[in-house]
N, C-alpha and C positions, 0 to 999 in steps of 0.2 A: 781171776781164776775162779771166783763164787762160780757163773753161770758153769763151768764144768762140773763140778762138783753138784750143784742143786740140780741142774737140767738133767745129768746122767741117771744120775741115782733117785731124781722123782720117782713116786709110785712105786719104789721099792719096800718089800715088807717089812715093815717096823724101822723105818729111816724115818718118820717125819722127823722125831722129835730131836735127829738128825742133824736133820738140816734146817728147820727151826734154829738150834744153837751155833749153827755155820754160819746163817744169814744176820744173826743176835749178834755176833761176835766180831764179823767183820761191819756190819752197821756203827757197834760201838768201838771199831779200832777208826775210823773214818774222825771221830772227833778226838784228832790229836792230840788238843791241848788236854785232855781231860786222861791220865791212866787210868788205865781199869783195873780197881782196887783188887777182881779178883782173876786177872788174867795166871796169876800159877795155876790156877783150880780151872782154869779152863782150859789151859796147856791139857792140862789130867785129862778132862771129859775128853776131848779129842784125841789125844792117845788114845781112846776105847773104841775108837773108829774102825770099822772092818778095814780101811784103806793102809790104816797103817800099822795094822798087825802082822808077824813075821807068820810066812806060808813056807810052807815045803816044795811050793807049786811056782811061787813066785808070781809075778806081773806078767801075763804074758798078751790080756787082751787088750784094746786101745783105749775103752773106757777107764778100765782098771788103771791103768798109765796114767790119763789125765785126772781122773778123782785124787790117786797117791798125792800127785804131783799139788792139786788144787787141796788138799788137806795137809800137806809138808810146808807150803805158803801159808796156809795159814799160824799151824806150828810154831814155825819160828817168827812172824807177826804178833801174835801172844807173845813168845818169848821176848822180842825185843821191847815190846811196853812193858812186859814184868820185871827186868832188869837195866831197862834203859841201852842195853851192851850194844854197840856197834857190829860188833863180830855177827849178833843175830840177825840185825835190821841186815847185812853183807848176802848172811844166809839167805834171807827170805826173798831177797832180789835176786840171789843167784837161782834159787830153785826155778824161778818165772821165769826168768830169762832161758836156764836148761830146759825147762816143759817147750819154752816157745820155740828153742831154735829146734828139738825133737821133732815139734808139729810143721814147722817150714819143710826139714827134711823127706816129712811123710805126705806134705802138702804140696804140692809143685806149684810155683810160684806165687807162693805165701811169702811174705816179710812182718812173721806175727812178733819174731824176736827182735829187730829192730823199734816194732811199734811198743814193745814193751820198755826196752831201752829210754823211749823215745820220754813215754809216761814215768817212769821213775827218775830220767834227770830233772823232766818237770817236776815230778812231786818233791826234790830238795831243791829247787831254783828259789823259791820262797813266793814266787807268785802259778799259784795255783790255780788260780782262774781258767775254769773248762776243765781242769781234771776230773772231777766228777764222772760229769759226762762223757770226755772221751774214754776213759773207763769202762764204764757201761757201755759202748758203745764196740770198744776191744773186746768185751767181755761176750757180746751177743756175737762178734764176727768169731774168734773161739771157737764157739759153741757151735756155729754152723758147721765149722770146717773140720769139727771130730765128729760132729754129726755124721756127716757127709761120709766120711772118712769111713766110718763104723757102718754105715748102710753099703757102702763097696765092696767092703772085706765082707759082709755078710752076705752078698748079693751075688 
């Protein structure tokens, strides 16, 4: 979910520091073994997020959609190292999962929600070998495909 998040909202004004603490935070949720002493406090900074602030307007444009989505992922990712809680880690998988099967439906024969599926029974299998990379790898095909998406609807 990062590259929705960083890629969209690049070059937006006064986002670096942003996304600076987006890419700081899912870098330091990647080394599992270790919680991050201050993942409440950064629950907090993220809340201050334009994405996940309540609007009168609402989400209506496709960027807006995946950033919420890629900032809601991370959300409960924080939360589930801050607390350890199941229910969060449940959360944070379900959000991905809802962003991807959304992008399938807007994407015509996309299967971005099964390949998320696919990466999260791998990431609890206990051999994780190539998640990394398939990751990043999910992450840039994402990112084309709301690109894409976003230059249609604008075009």
């Amino acid at each position: 979910m990062a590259p929705l998040l960083v890629g969209l909202r690049a070059g937006g004004v006064g986002r670096e520091a942003d996304l600076d603490f987006y890419m700081e935070s899912v870098r330091d949720l990647w080394c599992a073994d270790r919680p991050l002493a201050d993942a409440s406090e950064r629950v907090h900074v993220l809340e201050q997020f334009p994405e996940l602030q309540p609007s009168d307007e609402g989400i209506s444009d496709v960027a807006g959609t995946y950033t919420f989505f890629a900032a809601l992922v991370l959300r409960y990712a924080l939360l589930a190292d801050a607390s350890g809680s199941a229910d969060d880690a449940v959360s944070c998988g379900h959000a991905a999962l809802t962003a991807m099967g959304m992008l399938d439906q807007n994407v015509k024969g996309t299967a971005f929600r099964n390949e998320e599926e696919r990466l999260q029974i791998l990431s609890v299998s206990g051999d994780v070998a190539g998640l990394w990379e398939a990751s990043v790898e999910a992450g840039r095909e994402r990112f084309r495909a709301v690109v894409t998406r976003t230059a249609r609807d604008s075009g």
